[in-house]
C-alpha positions as CSV (number, residue, x, y, z in Angstrom):
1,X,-21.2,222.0,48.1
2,X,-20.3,219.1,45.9
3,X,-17.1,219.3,46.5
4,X,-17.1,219.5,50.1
5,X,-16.9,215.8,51.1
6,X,-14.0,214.8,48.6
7,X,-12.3,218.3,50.5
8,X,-13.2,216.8,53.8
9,X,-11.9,213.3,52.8
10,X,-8.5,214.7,51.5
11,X,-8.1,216.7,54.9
12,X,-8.1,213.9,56.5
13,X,-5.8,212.2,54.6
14,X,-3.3,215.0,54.9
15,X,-4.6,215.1,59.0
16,X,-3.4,211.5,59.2
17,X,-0.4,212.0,57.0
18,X,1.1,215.1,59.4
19,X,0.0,212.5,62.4
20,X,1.4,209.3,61.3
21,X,4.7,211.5,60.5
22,X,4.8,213.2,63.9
23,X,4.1,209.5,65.7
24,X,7.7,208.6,64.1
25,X,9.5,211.7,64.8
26,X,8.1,211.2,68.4
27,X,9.1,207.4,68.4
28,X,12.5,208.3,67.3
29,X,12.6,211.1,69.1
30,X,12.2,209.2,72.9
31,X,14.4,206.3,71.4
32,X,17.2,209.0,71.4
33,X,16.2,210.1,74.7
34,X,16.7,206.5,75.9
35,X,20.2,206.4,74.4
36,X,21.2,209.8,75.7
37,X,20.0,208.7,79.7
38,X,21.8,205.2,79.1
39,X,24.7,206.7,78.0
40,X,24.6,209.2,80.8
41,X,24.5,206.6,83.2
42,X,27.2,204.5,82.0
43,X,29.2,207.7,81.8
44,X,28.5,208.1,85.2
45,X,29.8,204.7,86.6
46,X,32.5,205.0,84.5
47,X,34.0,208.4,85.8
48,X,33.2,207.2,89.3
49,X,35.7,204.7,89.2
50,X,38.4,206.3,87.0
51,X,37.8,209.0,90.4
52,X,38.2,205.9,92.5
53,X,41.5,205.0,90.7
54,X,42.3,208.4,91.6
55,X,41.9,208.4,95.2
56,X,43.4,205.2,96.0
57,X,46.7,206.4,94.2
58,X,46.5,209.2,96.5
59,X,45.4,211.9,94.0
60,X,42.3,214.0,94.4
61,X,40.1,214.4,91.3
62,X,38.8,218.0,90.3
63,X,35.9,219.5,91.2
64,X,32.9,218.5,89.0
65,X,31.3,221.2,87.0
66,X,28.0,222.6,88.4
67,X,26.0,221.1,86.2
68,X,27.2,217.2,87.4
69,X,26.9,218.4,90.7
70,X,22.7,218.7,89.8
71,X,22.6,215.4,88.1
72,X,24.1,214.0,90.9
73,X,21.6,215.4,93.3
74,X,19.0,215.2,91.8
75,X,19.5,212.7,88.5
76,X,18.2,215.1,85.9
């Protein structure tokens, strides 16, 4: 029974521990995320006009895959 507080107070210790931990990995976590969509985007612009060039040289660009065909409809 003694020993139950100083238990309780060292769980929470580790509690906050595992938390503060799992706040960074989140934060750095949705920081990635940010970079990923940004990079996405400028990706996106980027092929759009190299298909541009394309087309007013008179060539047609392939076929996107599948999968650009959904982010372009839908932007996920």
């Amino acid at each position: 029974m003694q020993s139950e507080p100083a238990q309780r107070a060292a769980d929470l210790q580790a509690f906050r521990e595992i938390r503060a931990e799992q706040n960074a990995d989140l934060a750095e976590t949705r920081e990635e995320v940010r970079s990923l969509r940004s990079l996405v985007r400028a990706f996106v612009f980027y092929v759009n006009d190299l298909s541009a060039q394309m087309r007013q040289q008179g060539i047609e660009p392939p076929a996107p895959p599948a999968r650009i065909e959904e982010y372009n409809r839908t932007g996920v």
